[in-house]
C-alpha positions as CSV (number, residue, x, y, z in Angstrom):
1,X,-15.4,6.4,-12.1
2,X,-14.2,1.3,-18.4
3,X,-14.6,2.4,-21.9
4,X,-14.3,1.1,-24.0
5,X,-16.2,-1.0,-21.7
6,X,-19.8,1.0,-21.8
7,X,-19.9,-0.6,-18.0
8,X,-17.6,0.9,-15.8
9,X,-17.2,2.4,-12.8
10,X,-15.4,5.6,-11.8
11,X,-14.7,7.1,-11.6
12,X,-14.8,11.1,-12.9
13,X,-14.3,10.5,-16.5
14,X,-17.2,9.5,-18.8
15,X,-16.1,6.1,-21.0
16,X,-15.3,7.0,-24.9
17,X,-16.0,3.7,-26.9
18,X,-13.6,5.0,-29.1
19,X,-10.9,5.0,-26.9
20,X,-8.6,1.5,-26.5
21,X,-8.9,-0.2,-23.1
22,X,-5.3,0.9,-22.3
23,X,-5.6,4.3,-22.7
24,X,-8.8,3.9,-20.6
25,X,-6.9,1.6,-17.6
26,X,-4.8,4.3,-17.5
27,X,-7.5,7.5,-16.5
28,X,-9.4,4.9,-14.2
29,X,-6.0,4.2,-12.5
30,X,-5.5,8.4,-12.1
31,X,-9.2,8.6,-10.7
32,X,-8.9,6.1,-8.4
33,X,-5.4,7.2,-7.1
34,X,-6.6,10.9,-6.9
35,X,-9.8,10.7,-5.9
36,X,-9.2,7.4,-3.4
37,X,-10.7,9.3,-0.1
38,X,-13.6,10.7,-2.3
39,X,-14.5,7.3,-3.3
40,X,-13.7,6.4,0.9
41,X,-15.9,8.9,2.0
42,X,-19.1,7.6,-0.3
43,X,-18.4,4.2,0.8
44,X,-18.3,5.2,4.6
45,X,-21.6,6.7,3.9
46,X,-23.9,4.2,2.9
47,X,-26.6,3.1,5.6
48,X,-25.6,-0.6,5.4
49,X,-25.7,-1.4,9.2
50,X,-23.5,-4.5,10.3
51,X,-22.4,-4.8,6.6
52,X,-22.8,-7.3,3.6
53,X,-21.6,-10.6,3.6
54,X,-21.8,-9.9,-0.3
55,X,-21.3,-7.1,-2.3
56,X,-21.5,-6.7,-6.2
57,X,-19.6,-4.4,-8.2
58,X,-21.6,-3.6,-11.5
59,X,-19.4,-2.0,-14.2
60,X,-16.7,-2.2,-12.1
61,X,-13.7,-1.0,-14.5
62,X,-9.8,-1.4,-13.1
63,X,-11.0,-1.5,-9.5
64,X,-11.4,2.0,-8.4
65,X,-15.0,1.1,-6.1
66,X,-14.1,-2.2,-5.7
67,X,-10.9,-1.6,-3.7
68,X,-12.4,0.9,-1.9
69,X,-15.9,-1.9,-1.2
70,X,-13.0,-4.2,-0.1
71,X,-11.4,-1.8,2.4
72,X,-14.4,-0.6,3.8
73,X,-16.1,-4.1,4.3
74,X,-12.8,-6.1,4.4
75,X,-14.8,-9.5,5.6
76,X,-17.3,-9.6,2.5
77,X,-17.3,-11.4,-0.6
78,X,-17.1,-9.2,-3.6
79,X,-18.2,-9.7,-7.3
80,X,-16.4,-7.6,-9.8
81,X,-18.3,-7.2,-13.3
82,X,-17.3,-5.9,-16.0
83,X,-17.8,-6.3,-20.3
84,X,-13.7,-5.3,-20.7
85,X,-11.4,-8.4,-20.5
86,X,-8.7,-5.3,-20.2
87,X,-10.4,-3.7,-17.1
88,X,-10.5,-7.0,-15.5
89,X,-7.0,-7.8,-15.8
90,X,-6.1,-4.7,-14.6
91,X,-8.2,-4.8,-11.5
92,X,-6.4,-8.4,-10.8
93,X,-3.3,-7.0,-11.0
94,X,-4.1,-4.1,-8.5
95,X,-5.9,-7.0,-6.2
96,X,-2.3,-9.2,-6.3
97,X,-0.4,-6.2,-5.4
98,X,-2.2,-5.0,-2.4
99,X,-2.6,-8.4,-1.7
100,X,1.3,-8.4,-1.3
101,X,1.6,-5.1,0.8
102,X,-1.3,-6.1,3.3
103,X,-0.6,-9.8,3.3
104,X,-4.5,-9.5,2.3
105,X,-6.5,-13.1,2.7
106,X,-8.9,-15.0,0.3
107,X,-11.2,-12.2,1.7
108,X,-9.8,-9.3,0.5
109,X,-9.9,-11.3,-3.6
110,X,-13.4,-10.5,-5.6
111,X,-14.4,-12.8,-7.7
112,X,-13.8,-11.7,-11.2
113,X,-16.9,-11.8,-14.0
114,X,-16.8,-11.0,-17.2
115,X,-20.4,-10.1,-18.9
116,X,-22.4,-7.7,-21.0
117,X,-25.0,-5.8,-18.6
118,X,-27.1,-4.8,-21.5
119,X,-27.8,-8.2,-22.2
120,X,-31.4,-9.4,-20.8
121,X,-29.7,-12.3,-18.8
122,X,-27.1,-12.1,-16.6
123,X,-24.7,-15.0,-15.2
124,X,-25.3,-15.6,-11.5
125,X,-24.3,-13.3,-9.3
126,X,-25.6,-14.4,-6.1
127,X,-28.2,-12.7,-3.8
128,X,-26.2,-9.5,-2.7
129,X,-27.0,-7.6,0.3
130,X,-25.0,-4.8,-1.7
131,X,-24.8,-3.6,-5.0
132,X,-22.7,-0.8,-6.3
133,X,-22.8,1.1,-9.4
134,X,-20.4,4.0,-10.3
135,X,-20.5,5.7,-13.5
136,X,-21.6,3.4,-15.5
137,X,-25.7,3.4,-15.4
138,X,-25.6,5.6,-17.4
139,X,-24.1,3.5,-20.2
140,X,-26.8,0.9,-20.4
141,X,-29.1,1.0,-23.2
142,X,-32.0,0.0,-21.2
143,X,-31.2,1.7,-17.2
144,X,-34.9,0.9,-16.4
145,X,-34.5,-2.7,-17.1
146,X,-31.0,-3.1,-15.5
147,X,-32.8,-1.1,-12.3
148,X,-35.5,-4.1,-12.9
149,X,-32.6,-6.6,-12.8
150,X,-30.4,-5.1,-9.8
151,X,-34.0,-5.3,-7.7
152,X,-34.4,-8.7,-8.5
153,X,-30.6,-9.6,-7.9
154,X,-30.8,-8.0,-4.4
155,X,-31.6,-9.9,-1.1
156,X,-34.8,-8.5,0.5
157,X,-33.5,-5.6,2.2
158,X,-30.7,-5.0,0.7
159,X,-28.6,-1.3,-0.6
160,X,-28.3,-0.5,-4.4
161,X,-25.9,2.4,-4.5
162,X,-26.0,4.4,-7.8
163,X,-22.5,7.0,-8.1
164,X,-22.9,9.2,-11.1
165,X,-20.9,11.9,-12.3
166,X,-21.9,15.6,-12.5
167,X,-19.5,15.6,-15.9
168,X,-15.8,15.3,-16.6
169,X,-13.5,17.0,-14.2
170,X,-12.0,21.0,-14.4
171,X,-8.3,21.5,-14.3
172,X,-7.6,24.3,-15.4
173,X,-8.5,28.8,-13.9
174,X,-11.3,30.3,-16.1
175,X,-8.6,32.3,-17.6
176,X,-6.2,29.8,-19.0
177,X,-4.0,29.3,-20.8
178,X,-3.1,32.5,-21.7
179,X,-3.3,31.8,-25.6
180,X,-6.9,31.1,-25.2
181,X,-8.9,31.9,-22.7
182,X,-11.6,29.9,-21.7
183,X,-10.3,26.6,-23.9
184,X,-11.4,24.3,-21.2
185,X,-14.7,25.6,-20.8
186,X,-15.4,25.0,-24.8
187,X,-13.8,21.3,-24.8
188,X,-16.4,20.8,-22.2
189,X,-19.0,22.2,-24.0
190,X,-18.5,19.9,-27.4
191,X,-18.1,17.3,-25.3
192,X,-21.6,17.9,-23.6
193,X,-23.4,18.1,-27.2
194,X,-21.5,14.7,-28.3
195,X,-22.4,13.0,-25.1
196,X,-26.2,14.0,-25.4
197,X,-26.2,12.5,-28.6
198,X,-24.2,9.1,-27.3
199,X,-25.4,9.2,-24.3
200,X,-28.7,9.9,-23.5
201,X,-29.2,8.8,-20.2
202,X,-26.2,10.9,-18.4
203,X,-27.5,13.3,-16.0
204,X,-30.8,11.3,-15.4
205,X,-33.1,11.6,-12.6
206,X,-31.9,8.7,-10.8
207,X,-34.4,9.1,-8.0
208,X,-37.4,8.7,-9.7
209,X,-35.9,5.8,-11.9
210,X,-34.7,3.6,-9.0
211,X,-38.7,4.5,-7.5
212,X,-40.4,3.2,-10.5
213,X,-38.2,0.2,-10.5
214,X,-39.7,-0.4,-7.2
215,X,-37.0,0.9,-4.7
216,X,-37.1,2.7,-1.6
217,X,-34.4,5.6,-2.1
218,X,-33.3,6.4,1.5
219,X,-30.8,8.9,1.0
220,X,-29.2,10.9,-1.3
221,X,-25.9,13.0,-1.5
222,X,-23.8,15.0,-3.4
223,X,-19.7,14.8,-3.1
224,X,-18.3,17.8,-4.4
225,X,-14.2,17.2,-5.2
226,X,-12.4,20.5,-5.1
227,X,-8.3,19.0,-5.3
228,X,-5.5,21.9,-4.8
229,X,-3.5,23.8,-6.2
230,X,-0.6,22.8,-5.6
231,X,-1.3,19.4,-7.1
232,X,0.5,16.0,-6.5
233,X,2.5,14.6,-9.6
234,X,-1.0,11.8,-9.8
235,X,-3.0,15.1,-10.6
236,X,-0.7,16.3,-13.1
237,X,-0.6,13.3,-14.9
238,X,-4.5,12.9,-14.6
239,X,-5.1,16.3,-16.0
240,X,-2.8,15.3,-18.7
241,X,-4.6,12.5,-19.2
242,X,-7.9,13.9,-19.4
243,X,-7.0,16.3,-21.5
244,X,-6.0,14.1,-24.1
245,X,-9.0,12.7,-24.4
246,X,-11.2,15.5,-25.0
247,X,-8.3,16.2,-27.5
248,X,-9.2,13.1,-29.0
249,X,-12.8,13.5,-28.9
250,X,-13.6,17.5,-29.3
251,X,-11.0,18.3,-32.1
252,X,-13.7,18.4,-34.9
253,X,-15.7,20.6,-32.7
254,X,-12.5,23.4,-31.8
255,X,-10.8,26.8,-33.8
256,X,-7.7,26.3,-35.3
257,X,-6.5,28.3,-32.2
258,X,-7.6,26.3,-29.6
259,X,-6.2,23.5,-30.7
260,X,-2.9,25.0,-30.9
261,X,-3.2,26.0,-27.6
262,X,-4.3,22.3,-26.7
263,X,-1.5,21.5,-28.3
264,X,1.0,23.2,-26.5
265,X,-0.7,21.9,-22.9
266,X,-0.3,18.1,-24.1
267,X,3.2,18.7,-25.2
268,X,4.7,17.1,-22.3
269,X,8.4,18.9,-23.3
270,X,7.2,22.2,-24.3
271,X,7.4,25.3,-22.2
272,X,3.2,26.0,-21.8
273,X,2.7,21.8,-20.7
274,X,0.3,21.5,-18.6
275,X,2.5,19.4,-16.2
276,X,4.1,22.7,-15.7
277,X,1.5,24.7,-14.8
278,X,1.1,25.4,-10.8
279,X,-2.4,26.5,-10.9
280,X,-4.1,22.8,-11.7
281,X,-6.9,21.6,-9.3
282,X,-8.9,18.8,-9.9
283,X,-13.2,20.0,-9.7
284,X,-16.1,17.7,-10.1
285,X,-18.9,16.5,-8.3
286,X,-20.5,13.1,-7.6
287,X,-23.8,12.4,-6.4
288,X,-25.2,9.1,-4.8
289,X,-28.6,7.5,-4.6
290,X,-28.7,5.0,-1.6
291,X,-32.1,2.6,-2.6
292,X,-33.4,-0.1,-0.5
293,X,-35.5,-3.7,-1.6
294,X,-38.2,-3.3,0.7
């Protein structure tokens, strides 16, 4: 799909400032191993012709759109940006070691750029032909001006693509866990009231903003992710994961019961963990904006 980092990309999970940058590496790691030929299949689907000769990766996180930018236009030079010195070490330690399994060349090793997109300057990022942005315009305090900035960034003619998330992935049946019914569900629905407060731009008419800033939005689609059961051990651990944090972020909000019930799904020992469960699927959508500098 960062936190801490406000500007990251995606991946499914929304970015909790609160949250250190570890804990965060490690749920962008999970969506970009689980969701891999999600992420593919968006890539594959962006009207860039012959490709870019260079691509930038806005918010960019551990890595999870710009591996997949790398392996879908393996001979273009990629920009990586990011606010989270912790995102960006990760995503250079994911570059090394596929570097190392495909024998990958100086092509295949973005440029790595550490820098605040909220502020009203940027450092140079070159004239991209591409620019990608997954989960994370909706993190910037001012999306009209960044939309401004991307349009002047961009070569004439060139592809902004803008991934957002429909919300936080579903892991769990309607019905579970037994204890309490429904628990998911009203996690989900805290964490919707805390995000409109935090975040007021999530779930923003992206169309209409990338318009005003002056682009031509050519197409538009919606991924839906719809992931087993059974799951793999990478969901488990990603439900686990993501469960944690609206632990972390929807106690104030829950019964006594459910969390007790949360409880019991997070302890990884216990007899109702969640990595025990054989009814976990992984549901979410994403939906694309393909704009053009005409």
């Amino acid at each position: 799909m960062n936190h801490p980092s406000p500007h990251t990309a995606h991946h499914v999970h929304e970015h909790e400032h609160e949250h250190d940058a570890g804990d965060h590496s490690e749920i962008l790691d999970l969506d970009s191993e689980v969701l891999a030929e999600h992420i593919a299949s968006i890539t594959a689907w962006l009207p860039v012709g012959a490709g870019p000769r260079h691509i930038v990766d806005l918010g960019c996180g551990t890595g999870a759109g710009t591996l997949a930018l790398l392996d879908r236009f393996p001979g273009a030079e990629l920009t990586a940006v990011d606010s989270s010195a912790a995102h960006l070490h990760r995503l250079q330690e994911k570059v090394g070691e596929k570097a190392r399994r495909k024998a990958a060349g100086a092509a295949g090793r973005p440029r790595i750029v550490q820098a605040d997109l909220d502020a009203k300057v940027w450092p140079d990022l070159g004239t991209p032909e591409l620019v990608w942005a997954s989960a994370s315009m909706h993190h910037m305090s001012d999306p009209d001006r960044t939309l401004r900035q991307v349009h002047d960034l961009l070569a004439p003619g060139g592809l902004f693509a803008v991934v957002e998330l429909a919300g936080l992935p579903r892991f769990l049946p309607a019905d579970a866990p037994e204890e309490a019914p429904g628990l998911e569900e009203r996690c989900h629905a805290a964490l919707d009231r805390r995000h409109a407060e935090q975040l007021p731009h999530r779930g923003a008419d992206w169309g209409t903003k990338l318009t005003e800033a002056g682009f031509t939005v050519e197409g538009e689609r919606t991924i839906t992710v719809d992931i087993g059961p059974p799951h793999t051990e990478a969901v488990g651990r990603y439900a686990l994961s993501g469960l944690r944090r609206m632990r972390g972020n929807a106690a104030s909000a829950l019964t006594a019961e459910d969390l007790t019930a949360l409880d019991q799904l997070l302890d990884t020992d216990g007899p109702h963990s969640i990595l025990r469960r054989g009814d976990l699927s992984v549901r979410t959508e994403r939906t694309v904006w393909a704009a053009r500098r005409t």
